[in-house]
C-alpha positions as CSV (number, residue, x, y, z in Angstrom):
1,X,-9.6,-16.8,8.4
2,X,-10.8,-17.9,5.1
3,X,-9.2,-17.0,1.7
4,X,-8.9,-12.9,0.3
5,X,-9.6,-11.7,-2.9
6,X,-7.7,-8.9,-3.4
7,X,-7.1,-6.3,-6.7
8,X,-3.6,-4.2,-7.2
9,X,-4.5,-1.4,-9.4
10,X,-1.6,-0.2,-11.5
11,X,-2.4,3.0,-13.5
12,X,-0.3,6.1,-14.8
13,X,-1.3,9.0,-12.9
14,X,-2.5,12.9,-14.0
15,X,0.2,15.1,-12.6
16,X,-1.6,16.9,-9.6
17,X,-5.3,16.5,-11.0
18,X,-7.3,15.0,-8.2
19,X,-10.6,14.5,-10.6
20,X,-8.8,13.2,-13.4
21,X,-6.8,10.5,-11.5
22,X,-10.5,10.0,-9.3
23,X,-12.1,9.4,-12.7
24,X,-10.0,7.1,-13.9
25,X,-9.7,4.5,-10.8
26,X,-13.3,4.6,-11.0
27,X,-13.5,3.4,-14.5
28,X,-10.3,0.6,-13.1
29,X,-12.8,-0.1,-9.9
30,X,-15.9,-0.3,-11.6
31,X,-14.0,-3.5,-13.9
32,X,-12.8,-5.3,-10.4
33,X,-14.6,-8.5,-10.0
34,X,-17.2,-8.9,-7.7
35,X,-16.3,-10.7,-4.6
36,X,-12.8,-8.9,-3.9
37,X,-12.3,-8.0,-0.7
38,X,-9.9,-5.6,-1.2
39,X,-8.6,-3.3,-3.4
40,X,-5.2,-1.2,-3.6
41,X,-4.7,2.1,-5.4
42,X,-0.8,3.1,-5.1
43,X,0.8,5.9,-2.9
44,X,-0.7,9.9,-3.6
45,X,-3.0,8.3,-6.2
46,X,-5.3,11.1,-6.7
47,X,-2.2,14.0,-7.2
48,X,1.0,12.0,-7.9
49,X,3.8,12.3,-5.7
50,X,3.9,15.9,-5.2
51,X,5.8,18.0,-2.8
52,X,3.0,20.7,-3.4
53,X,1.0,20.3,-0.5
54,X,0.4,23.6,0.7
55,X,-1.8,23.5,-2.7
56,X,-3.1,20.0,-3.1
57,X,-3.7,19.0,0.1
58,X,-7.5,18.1,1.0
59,X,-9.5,17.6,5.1
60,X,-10.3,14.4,5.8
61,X,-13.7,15.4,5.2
62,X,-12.9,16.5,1.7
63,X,-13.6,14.8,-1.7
64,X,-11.5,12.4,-2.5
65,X,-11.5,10.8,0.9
66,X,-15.4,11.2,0.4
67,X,-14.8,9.3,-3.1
68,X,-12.9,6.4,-1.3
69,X,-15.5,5.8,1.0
70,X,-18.2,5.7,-2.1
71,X,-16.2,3.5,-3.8
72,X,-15.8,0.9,-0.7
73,X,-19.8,1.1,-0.4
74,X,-20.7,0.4,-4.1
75,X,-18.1,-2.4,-4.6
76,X,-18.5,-3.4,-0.8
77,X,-14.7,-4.1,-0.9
78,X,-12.1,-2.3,1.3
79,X,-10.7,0.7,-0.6
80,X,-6.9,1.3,0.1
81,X,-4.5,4.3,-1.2
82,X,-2.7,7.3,-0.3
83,X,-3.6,11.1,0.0
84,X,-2.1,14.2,0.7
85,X,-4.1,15.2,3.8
86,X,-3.6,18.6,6.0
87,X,-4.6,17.5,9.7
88,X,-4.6,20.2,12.3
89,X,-2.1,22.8,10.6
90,X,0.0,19.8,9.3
91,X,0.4,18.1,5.8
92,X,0.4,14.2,6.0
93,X,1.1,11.4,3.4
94,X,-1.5,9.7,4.5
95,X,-2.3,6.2,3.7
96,X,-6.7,5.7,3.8
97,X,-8.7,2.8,4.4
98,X,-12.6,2.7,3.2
99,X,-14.3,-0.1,4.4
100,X,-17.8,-0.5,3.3
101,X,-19.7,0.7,6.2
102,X,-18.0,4.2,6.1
103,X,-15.2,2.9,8.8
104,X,-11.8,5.1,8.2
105,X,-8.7,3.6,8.8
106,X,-5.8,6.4,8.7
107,X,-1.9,5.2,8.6
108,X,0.9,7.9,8.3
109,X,3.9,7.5,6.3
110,X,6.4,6.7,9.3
111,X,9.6,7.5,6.8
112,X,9.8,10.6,4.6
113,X,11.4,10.3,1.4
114,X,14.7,12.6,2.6
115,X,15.8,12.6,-1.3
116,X,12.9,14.0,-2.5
117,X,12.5,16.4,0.6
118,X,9.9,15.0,1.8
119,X,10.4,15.4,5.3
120,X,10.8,19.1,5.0
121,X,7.0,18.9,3.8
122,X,5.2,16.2,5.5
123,X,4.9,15.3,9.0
124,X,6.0,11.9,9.7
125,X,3.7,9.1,11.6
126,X,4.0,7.4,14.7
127,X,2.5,4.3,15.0
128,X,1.6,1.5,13.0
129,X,-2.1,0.6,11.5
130,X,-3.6,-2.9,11.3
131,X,-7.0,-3.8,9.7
132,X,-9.1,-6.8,9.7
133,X,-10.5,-8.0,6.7
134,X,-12.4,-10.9,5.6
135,X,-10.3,-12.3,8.9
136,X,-6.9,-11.4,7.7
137,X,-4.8,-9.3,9.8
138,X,-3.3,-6.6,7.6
139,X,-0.8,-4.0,8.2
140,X,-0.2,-1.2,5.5
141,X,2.9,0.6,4.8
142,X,3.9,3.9,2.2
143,X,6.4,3.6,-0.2
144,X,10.1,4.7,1.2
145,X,9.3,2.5,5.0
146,X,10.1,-0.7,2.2
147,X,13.7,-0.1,3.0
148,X,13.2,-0.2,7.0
149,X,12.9,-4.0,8.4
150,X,13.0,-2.9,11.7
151,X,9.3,-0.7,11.2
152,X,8.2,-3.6,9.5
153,X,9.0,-6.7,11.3
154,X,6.1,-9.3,12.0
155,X,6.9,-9.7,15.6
156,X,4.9,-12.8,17.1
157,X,3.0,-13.2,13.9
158,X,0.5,-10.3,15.0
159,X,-0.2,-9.7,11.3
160,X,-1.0,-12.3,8.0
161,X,-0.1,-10.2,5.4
162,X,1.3,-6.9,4.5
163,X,0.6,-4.2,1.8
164,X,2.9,-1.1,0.3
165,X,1.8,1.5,-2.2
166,X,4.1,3.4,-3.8
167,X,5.8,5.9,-6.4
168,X,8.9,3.7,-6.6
169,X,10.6,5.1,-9.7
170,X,12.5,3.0,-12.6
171,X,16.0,3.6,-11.8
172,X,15.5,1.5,-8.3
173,X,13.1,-0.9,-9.6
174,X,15.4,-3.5,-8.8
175,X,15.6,-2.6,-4.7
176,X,11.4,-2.3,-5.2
177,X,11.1,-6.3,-6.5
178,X,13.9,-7.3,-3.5
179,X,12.7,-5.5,-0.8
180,X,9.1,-7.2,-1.1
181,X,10.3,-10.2,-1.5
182,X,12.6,-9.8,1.6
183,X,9.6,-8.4,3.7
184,X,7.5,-11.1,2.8
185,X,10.3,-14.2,3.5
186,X,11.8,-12.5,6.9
187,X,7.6,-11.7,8.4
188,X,6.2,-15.4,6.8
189,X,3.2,-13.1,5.4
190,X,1.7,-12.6,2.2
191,X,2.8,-9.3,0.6
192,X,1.1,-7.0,-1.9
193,X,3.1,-4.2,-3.5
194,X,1.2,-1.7,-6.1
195,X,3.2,1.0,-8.0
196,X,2.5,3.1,-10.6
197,X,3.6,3.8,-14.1
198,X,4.2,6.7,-16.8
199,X,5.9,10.0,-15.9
200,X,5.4,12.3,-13.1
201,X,5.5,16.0,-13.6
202,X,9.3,15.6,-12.6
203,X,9.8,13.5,-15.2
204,X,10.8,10.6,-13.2
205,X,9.4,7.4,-15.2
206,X,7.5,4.7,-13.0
207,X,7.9,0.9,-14.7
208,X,5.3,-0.1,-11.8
209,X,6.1,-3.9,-10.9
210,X,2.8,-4.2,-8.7
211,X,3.3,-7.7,-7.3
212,X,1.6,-10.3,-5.2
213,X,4.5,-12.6,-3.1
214,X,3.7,-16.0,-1.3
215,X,5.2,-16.4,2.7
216,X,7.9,-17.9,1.0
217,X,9.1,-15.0,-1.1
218,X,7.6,-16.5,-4.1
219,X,6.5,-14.1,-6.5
220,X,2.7,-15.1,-7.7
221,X,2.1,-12.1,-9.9
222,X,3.9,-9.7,-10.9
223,X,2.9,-6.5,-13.9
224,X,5.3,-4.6,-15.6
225,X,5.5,-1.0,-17.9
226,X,1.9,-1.1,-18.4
227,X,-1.7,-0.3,-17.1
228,X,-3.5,-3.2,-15.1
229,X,-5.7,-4.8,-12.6
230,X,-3.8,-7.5,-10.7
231,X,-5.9,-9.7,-9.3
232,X,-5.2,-12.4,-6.6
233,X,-5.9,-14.4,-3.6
234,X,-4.1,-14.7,-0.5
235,X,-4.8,-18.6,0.6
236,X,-5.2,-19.1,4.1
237,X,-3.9,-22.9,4.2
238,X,-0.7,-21.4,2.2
239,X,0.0,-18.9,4.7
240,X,-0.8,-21.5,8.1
241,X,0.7,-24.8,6.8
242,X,3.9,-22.5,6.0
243,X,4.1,-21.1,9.5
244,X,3.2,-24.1,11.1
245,X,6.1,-26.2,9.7
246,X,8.5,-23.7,9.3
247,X,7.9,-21.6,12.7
248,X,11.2,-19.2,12.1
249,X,9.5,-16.4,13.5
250,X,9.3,-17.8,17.3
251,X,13.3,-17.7,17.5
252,X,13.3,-14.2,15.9
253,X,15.1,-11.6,18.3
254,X,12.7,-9.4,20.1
255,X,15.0,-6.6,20.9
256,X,17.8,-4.3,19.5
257,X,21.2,-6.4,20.4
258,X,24.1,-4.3,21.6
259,X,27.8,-5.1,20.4
């Protein structure tokens, strides 16, 4: 496992314009430097986070899935965000990874945003994804699972690092910046989390806070209320010299305890 160069890409997003929001990561992506292994779009990037999905949503063979996979080949980075996919009669949030040899990854938003009424739209996931890249062993989460330790606990160290995109509105920014630094301190793994900004076509405002967080909880980099390209490295040393003298997670519980 060597060192990751990765890229959060914070943007405001076109309200339900696949094309637009497409356009304007590619302007973002085509400004990523080169030797990134990865790069991070946040959560519905290409529509917002819309309940519409009867309307917006696309195959897996469709055009913005097609656009990821362009995108991973020219930059030959792995391409990350989230969709609105229809799968066999059902509508998924559904998290994509590009890699640049036309690889899909798929992940499934395991908890649906009950406030919003997401669940009476999308069909929830099941399992869990982990990808490989440049060595690293990274699992990828949507948004509203943030809130769910038990989904995302690093049991056994099986992953190095983990990543959450997002609409996280303003009013809970404050659970948003917590919550990734909790996930990141309790599963001794680097965490990325990338947010949007501006105002949805609810009008709920996004303030962003795309962040990059150490094993320890550190925050490295952090963007706030504006437009950006976050870029970072995860350091392998960081990540095995913290694990290796502070090995926490081989007394963690490996089952639910009953009072």
């Amino acid at each position: 496992m060597q060192d990751l160069k990765i890229a959060l890409i914070q943007a405001d997003l076109a309200w339900e314009a696949d094309d637009a929001n497409c356009d304007r990561f590619r302007e973002k992506i085509d400004r990523v430097p080169s030797g990134t292994h990865l790069i991070v779009l946040p959560e519905m990037f290409s529509t917002g986070f819309s309940m519409d999905a009867r309307r917006l949503a696309q195959p897996m063979d469709g055009t913005t899935v097609s656009w990821m996979k362009a995108c991973s080949r020219q930059t030959q980075a792995d391409v990350v965000g989230s969709v609105i996919i229809c799968d066999e009669d059902r509508y998924y949030n559904r998290l994509i990874w590009a890699k640049p040899d036309d690889t899909l990854h798929v992940y499934d938003k395991k908890h649906l945003f009950r406030y919003a009424g997401e669940d009476a739209v999308y069909s929830p996931g099941i399992r869990h994804l982990q990808v490989k890249c440049n060595g690293w062993r990274i699992r990828p989460f949507i948004c509203y699972d943030l809130r769910f330790p038990v989904w995302t606990r690093n049991m056994g160290n099986v992953y190095d690092a983990a990543i959450f995109i997002a609409n996280w509105p303003q009013r809970r920014a404050e659970h948003w910046r917590t919550l990734l630094r909790a996930r990141a301190i309790e599963n001794q793994c680097y965490v990325a989390g990338v947010n949007r900004v501006g105002v949805d076509g609810n009008g709920y405002r996004y303030c962003g806070d795309t962040s990059i967080v150490d094993p320890m909880g550190q925050v490295i980099k952090s963007v706030r209320d504006e437009e950006a390209i976050i870029n970072g490295t995860f350091r392998a040393t960081t990540l095995n010299e913290y694990r290796s003298k502070f090995p926490a997670l081989m007394d963690a519980d490996e089952g639910m305890i009953s009072m």
